[in-house]
Backbone bond lengths (Angstrom), bond angles and torsions (degrees), N, CA, C in turn:
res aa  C-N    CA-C-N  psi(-1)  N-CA   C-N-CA  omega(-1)  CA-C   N-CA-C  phi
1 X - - - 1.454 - - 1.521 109.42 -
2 X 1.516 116.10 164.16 1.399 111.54 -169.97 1.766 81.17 -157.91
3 X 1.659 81.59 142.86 1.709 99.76 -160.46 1.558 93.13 -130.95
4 X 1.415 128.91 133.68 1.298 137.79 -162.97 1.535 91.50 -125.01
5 X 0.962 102.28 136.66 1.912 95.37 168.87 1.706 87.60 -150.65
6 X 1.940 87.81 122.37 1.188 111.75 155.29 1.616 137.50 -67.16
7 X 1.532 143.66 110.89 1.387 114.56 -146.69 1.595 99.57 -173.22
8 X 1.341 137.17 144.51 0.980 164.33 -143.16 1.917 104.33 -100.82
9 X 2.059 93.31 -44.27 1.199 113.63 -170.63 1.756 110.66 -104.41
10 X 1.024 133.86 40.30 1.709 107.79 -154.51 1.595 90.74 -61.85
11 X 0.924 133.43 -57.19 1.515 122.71 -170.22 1.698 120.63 -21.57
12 X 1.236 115.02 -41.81 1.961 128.52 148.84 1.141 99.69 -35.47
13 X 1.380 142.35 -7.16 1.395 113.06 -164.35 1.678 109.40 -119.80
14 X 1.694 104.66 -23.23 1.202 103.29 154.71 1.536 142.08 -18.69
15 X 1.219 110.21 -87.43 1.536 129.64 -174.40 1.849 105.41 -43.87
16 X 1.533 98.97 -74.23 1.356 106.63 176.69 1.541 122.98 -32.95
17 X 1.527 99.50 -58.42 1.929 95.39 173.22 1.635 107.09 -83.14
18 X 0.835 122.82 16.96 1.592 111.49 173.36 1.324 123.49 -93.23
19 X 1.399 121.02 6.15 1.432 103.75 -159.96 2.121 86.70 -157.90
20 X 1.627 90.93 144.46 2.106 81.19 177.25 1.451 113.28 91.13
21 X 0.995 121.32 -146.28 1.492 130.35 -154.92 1.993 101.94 -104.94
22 X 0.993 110.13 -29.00 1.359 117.16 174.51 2.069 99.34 -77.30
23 X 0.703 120.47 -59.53 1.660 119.60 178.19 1.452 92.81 -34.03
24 X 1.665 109.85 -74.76 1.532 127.94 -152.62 1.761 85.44 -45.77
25 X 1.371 112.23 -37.74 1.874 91.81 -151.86 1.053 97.27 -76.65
26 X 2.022 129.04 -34.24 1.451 124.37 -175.76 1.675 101.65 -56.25
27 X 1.477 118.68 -51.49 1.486 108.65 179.05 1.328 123.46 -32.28
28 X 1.831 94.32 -53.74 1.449 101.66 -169.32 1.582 120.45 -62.41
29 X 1.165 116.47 2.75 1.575 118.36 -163.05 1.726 111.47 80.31
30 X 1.362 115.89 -13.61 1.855 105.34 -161.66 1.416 119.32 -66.40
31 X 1.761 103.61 -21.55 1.538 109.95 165.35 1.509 105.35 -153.90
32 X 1.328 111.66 148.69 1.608 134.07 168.17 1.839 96.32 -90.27
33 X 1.285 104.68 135.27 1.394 110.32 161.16 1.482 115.05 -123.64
34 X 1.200 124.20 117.66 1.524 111.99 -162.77 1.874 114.67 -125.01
35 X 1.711 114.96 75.77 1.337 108.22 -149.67 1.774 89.01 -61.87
36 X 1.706 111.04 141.66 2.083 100.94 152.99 1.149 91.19 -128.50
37 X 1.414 90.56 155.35 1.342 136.21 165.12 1.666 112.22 -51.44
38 X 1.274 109.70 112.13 1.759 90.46 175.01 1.866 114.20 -96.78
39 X 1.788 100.52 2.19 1.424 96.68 -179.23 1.193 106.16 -65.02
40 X 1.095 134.58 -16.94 1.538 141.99 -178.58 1.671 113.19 -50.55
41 X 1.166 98.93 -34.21 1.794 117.70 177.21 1.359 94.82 -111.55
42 X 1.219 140.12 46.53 1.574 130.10 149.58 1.300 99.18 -84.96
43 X 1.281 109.99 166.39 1.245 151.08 -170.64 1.917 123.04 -63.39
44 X 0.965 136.28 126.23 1.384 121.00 171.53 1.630 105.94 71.75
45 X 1.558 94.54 -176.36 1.611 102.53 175.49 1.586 113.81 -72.39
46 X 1.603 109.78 -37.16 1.429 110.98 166.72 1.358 121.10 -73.54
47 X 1.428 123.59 33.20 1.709 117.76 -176.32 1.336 129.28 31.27
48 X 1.402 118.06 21.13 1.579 116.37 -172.03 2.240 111.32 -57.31
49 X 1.350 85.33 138.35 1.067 106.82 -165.22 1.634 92.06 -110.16
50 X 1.389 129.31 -19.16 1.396 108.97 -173.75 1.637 97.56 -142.43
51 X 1.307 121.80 176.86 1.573 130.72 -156.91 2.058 102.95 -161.71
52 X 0.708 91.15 158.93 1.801 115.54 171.27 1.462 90.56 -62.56
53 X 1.544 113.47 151.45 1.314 120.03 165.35 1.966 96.31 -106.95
54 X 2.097 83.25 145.42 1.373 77.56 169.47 1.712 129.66 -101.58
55 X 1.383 90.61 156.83 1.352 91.30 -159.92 1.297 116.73 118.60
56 X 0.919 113.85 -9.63 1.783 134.59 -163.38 1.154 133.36 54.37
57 X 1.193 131.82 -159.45 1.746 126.85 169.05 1.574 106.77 104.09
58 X 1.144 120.93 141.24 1.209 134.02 -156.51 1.251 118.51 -60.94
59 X 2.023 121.78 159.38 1.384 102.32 -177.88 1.675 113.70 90.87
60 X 1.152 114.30 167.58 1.135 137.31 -153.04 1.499 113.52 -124.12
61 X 1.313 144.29 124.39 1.338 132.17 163.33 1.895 116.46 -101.04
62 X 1.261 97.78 150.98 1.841 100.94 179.31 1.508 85.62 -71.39
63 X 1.428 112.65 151.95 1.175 121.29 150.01 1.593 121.37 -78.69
64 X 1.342 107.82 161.32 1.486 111.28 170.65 1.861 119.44 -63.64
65 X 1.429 93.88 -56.05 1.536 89.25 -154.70 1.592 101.58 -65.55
66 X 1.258 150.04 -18.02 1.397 138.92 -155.89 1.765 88.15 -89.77
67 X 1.718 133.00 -32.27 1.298 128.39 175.83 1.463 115.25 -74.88
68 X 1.565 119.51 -24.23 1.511 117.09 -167.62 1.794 96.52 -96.23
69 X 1.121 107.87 -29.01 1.505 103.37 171.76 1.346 125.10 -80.14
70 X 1.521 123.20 -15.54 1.515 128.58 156.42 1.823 114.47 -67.04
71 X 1.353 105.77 -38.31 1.185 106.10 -167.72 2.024 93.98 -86.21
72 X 1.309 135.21 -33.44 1.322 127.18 148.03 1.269 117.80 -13.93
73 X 1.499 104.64 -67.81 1.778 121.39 -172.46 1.639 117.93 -60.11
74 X 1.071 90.43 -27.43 1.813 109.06 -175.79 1.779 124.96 -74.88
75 X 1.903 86.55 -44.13 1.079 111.98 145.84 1.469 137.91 -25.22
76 X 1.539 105.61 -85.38 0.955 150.79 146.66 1.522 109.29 7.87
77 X 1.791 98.23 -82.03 1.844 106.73 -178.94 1.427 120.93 -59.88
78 X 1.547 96.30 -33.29 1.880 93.52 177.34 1.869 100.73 -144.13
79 X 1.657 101.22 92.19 1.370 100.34 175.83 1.779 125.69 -49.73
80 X 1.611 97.67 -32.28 1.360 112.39 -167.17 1.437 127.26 -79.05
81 X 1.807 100.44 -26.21 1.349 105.55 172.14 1.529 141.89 -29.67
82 X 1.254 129.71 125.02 1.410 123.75 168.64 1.124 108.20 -51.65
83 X 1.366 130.26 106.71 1.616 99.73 -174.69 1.952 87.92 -143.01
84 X 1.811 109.37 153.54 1.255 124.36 167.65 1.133 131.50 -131.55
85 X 1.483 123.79 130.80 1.198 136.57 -151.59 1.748 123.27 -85.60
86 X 1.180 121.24 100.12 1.476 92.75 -166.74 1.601 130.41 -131.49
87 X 0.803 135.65 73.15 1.291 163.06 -168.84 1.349 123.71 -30.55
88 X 1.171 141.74 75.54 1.754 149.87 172.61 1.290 98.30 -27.86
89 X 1.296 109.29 111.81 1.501 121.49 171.23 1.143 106.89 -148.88
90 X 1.412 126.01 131.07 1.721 123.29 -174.81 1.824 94.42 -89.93
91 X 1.179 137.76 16.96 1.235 142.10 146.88 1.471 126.71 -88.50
92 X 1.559 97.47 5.95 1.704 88.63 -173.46 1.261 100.37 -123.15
93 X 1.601 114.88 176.29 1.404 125.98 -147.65 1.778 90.66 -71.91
94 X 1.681 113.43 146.16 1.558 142.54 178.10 1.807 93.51 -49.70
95 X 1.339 96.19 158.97 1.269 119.30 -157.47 1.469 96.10 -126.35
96 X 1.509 128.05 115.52 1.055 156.09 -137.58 1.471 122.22 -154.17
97 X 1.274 124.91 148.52 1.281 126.97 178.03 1.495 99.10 -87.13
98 X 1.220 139.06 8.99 1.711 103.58 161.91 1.572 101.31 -103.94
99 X 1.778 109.60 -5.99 1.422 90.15 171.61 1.303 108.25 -95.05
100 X 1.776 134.23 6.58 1.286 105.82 164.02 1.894 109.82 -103.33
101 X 1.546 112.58 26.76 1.470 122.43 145.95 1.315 129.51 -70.74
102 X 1.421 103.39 -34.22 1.515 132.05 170.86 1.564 114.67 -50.60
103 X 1.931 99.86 -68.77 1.021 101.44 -162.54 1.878 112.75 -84.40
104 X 1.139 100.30 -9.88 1.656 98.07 157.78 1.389 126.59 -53.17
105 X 0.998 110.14 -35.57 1.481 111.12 -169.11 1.518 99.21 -90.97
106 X 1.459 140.66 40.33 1.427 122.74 149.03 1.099 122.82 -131.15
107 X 0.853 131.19 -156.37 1.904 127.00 -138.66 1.936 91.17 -102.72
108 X 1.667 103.09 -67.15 1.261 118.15 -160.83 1.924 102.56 -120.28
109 X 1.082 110.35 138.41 1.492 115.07 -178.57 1.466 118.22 -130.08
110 X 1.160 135.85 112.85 1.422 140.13 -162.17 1.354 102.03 -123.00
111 X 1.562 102.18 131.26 1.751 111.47 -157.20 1.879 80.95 -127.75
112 X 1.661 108.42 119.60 1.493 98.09 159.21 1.188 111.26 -115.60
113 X 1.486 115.81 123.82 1.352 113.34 165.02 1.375 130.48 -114.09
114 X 1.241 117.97 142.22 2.123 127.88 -123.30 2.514 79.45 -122.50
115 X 0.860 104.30 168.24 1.327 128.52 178.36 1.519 118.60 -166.53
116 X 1.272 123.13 158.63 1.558 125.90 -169.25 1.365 100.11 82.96
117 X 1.509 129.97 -143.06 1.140 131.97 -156.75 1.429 116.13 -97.65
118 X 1.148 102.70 -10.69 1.722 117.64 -156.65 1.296 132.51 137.55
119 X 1.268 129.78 170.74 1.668 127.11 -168.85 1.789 114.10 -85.45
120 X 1.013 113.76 158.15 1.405 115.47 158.50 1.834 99.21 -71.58
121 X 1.205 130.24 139.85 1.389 156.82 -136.03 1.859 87.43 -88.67
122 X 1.526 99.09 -40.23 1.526 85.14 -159.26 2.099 101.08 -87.96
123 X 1.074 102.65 4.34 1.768 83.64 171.18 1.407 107.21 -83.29
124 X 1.681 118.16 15.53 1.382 90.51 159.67 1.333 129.42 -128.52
125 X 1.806 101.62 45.33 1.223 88.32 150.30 1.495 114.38 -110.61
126 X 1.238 119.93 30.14 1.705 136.47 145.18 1.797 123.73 -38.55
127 X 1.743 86.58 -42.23 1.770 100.33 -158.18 1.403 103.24 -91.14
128 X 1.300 115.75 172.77 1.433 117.06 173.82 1.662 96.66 -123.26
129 X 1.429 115.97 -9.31 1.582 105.19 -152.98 1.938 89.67 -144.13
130 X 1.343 121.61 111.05 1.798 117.95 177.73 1.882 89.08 -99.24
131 X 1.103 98.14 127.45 1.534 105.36 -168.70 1.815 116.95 -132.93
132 X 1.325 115.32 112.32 1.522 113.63 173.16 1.501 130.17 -110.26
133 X 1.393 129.07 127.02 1.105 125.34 -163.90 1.464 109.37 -70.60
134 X 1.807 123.62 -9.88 1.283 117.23 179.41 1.565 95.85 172.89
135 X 1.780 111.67 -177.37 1.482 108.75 -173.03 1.494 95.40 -92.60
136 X 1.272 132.26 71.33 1.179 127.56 177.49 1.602 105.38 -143.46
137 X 1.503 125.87 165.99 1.413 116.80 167.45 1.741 123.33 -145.94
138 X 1.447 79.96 125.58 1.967 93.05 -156.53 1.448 72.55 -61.14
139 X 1.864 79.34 -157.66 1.743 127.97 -169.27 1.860 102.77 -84.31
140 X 1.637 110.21 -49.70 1.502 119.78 165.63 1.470 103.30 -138.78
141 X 1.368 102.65 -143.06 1.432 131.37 -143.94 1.860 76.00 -117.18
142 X 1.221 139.22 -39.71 1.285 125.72 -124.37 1.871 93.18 -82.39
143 X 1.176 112.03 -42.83 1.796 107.61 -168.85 1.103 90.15 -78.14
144 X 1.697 157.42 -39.42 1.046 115.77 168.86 1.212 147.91 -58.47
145 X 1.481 112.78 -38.76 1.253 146.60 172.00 2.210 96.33 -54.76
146 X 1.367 135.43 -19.03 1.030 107.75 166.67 2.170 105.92 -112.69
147 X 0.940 98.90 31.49 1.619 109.24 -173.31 1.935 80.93 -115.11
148 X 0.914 114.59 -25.31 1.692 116.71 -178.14 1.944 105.93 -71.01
149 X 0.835 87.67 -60.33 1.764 123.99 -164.72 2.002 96.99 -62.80
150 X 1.138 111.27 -65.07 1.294 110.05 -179.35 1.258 106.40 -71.72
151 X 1.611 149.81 -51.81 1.172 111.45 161.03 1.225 140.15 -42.13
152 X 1.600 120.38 -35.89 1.102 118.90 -178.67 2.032 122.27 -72.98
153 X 1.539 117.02 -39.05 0.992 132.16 128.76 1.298 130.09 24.60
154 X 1.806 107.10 -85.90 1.196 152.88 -169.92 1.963 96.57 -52.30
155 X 1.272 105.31 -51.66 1.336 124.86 -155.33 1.619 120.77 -90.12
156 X 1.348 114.03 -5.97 0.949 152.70 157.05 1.690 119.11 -38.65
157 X 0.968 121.50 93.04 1.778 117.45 -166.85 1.664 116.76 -55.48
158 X 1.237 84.33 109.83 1.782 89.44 174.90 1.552 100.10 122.58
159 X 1.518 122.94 -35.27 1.381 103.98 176.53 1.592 130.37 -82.54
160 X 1.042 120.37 -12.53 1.731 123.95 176.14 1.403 87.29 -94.34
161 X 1.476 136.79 108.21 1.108 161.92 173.03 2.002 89.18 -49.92
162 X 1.132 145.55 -52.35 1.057 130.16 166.48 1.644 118.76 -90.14
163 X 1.020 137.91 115.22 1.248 124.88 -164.87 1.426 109.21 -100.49
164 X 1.053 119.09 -0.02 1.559 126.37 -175.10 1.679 116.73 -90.41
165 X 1.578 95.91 -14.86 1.572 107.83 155.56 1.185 133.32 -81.54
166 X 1.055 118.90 -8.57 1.858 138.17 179.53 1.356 79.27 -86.12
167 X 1.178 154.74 -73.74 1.528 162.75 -131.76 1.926 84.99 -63.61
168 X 1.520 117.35 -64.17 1.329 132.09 -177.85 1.220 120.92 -50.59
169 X 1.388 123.97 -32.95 1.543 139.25 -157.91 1.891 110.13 -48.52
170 X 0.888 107.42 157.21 1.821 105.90 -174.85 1.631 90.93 -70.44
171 X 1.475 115.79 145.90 1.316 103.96 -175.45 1.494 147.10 98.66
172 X 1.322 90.43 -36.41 1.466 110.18 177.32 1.550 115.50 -83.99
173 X 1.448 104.18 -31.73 1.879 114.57 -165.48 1.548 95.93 -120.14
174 X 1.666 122.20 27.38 1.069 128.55 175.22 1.925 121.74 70.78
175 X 1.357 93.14 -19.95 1.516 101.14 -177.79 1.655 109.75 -103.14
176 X 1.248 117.51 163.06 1.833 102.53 166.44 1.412 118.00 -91.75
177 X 0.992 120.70 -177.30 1.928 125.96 -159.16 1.427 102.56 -73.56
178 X 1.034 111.98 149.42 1.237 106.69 178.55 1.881 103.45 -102.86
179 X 1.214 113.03 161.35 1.647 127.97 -155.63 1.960 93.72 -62.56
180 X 1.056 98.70 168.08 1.621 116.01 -165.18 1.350 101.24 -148.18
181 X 1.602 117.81 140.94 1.229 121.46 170.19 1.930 107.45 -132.51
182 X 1.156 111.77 137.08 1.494 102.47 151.59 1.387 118.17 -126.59
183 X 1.586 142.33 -169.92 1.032 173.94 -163.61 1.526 85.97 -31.43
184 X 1.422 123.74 -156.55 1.737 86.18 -91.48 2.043 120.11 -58.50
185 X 1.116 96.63 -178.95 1.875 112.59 -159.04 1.387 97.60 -81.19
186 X 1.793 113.14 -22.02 1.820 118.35 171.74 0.883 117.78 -129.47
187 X 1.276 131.54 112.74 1.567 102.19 163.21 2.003 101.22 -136.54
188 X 1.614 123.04 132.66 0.839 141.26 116.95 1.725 77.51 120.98
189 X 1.531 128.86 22.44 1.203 131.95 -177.07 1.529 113.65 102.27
190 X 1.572 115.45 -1.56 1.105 121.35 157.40 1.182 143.82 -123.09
191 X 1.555 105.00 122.78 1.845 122.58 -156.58 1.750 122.56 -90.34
192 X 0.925 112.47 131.35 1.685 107.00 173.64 1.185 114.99 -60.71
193 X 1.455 123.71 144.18 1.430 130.22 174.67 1.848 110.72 -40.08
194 X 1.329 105.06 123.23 1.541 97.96 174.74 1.556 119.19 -59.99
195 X 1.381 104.57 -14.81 2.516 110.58 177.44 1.216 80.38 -56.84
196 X 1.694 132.96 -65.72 1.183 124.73 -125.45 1.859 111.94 -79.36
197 X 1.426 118.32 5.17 1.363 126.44 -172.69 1.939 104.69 -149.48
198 X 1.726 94.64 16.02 1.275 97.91 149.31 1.969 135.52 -89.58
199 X 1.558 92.14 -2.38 1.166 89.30 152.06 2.203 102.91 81.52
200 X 0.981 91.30 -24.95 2.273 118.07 171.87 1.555 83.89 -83.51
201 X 1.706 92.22 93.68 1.601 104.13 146.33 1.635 141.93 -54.77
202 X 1.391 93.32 -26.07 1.684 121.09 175.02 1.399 99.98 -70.08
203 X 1.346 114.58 -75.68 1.394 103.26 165.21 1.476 147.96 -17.80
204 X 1.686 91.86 -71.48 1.305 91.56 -172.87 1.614 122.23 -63.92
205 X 1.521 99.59 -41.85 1.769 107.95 165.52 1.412 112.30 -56.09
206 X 1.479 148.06 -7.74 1.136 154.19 140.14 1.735 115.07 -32.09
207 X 1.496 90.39 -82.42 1.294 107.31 177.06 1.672 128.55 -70.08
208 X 1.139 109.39 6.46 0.820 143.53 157.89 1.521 122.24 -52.09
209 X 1.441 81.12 -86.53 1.792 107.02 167.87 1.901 113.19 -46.01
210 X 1.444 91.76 -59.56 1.752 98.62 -169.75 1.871 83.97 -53.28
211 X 1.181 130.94 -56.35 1.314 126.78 -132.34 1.380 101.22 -80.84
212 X 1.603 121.35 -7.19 1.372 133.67 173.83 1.300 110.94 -82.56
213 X 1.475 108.42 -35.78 1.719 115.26 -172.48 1.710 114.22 -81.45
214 X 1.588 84.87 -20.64 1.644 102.44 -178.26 1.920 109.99 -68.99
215 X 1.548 104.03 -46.81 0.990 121.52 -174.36 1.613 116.46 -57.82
216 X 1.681 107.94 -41.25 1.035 115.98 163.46 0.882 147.06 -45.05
217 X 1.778 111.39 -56.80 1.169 121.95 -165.55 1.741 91.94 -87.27
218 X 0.729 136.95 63.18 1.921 135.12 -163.04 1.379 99.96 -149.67
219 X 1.796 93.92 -58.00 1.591 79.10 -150.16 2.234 77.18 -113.17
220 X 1.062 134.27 -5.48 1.825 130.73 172.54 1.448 116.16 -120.89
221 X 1.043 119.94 40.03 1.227 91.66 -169.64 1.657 116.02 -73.35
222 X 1.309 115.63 49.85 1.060 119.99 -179.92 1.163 103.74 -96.23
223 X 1.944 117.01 -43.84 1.487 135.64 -157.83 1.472 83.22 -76.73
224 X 1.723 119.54 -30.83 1.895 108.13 -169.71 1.474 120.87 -85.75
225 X 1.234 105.81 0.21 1.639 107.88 163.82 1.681 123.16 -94.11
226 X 1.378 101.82 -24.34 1.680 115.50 148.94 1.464 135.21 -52.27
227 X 1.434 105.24 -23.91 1.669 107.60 -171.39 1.483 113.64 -102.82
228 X 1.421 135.42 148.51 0.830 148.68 154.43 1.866 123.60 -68.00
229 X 1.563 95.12 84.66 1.052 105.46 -153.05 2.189 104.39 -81.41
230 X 1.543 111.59 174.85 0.892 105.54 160.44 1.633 125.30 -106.02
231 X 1.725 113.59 172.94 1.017 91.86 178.72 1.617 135.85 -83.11
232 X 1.300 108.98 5.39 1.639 130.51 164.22 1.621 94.11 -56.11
233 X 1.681 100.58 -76.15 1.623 112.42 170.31 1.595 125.04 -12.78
234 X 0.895 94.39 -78.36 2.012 112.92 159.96 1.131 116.43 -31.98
235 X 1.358 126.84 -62.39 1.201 143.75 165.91 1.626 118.68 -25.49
236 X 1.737 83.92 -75.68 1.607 95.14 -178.86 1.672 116.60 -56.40
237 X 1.341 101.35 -28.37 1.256 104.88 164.21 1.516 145.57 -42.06
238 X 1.231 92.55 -52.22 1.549 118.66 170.79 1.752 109.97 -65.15
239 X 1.057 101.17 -40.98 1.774 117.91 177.87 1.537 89.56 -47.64
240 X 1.716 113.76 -79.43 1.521 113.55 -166.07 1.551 107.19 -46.82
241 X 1.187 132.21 -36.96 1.281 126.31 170.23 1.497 116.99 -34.34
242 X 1.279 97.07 -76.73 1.941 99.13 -177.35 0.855 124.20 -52.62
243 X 1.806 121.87 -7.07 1.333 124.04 -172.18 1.870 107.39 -92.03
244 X 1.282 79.72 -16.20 2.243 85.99 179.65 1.132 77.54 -62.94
């Protein structure tokens, strides 16, 4: 995979992919991440990248041509690429693990991230994807745009050295993770479940399950009115009830 990030800052992008499971995958070949600069295509002798909106009103807009001429260039190296466009906007649809299932699976991935007040209107019909990490609104595009990237990353075949834990992940199987213990069996008056070092595979993947659905419905039950639950599911449900 090959990841383009449009950006004001690429130097932000250093630290974050340098170190952990994102390094290992650039090592590994599984993805190129390549932040550019779009001041490079600003405007005039001073490269301006942003302008007054018209009409007035406060703030700053990106201009068009320094984004349509990066994405030209991008173009450019591999006309043929599958590639999708996706644009940091705290107006665009929430940012989710089935859309970074989505966005794993394509060839080329183009992350633009905008600063000042907002975009000129027409770079988006550039994008295929207006994307927000939450109802909140940073400084730019750039920390979301790598909270995008490393989940998606992550999921990538061959880089989570176990891949059967991505399968588990909170999120992925609609429910959140269920609790984990390692070494030692006590510590400080608190003991691991005796299923979980009984060694009963049936079991423990049991409790497992309940202890995922348990987890859920506790701390989302937003995600638990969404699911098509079973009637074991249901069940256990009712259990956590009597226990409030």
């Amino acid at each position: 995979m090959k990841i383009d990030i449009l950006t004001l800052f690429p130097e932000m992008f250093e630290s974050p992919f340098g170190y952990s499971l994102i390094r290992r995958a650039i090592d590994a070949g599984h993805v190129n991440i390549n932040p550019i600069s779009f001041r490079k295509h600003g405007v005039g002798k001073h490269a301006m990248v942003d302008d007054t909106p018209y009409g007035g009103g406060a703030g700053m807009l990106l201009k068009p041509e320094p984004i349509f001429e990066a994405m030209d260039a991008i173009h450019a190296e591999n006309p043929d690429a599958n590639r999708r466009v996706i644009l940091m906007d705290p107006a665009g649809k929430p940012f989710d693990q089935n859309m970074a299932e989505e966005f794993s699976k394509e060839e080329n991935l183009v992350f633009i991230c905008g600063h000042y007040e907002g975009y000129d209107e027409r770079i988006r019909s550039l994008v295929t994807d207006e994307v927000s990490l939450g109802d909140y609104v940073l400084t730019g595009g750039e920390l979301a745009a790598m909270v995008m990237i490393d989940a998606t990353v992550r999921l990538l075949p061959g880089v989570v050295g176990n891949e059967s834990s991505i399968l588990e992940d909170s999120h992925s199987t609609g429910l959140l993770e269920h609790p984990h213990y390692t070494r030692p069996a006590e510590y400080r008056g608190m003991s691991v479940p005796d299923v979980l070092m009984s060694g009963h595979h049936g079991n423990i993947e049991e409790w497992r399950h309940k202890e995922s659905v348990r987890r859920t419905f506790e701390r989302r039950p937003d995600m638990i009115a969404t699911l098509d639950l079973s009637d074991k599911e249901l069940q256990w449900i009712e259990e956590f009830k009597t226990e409030e």
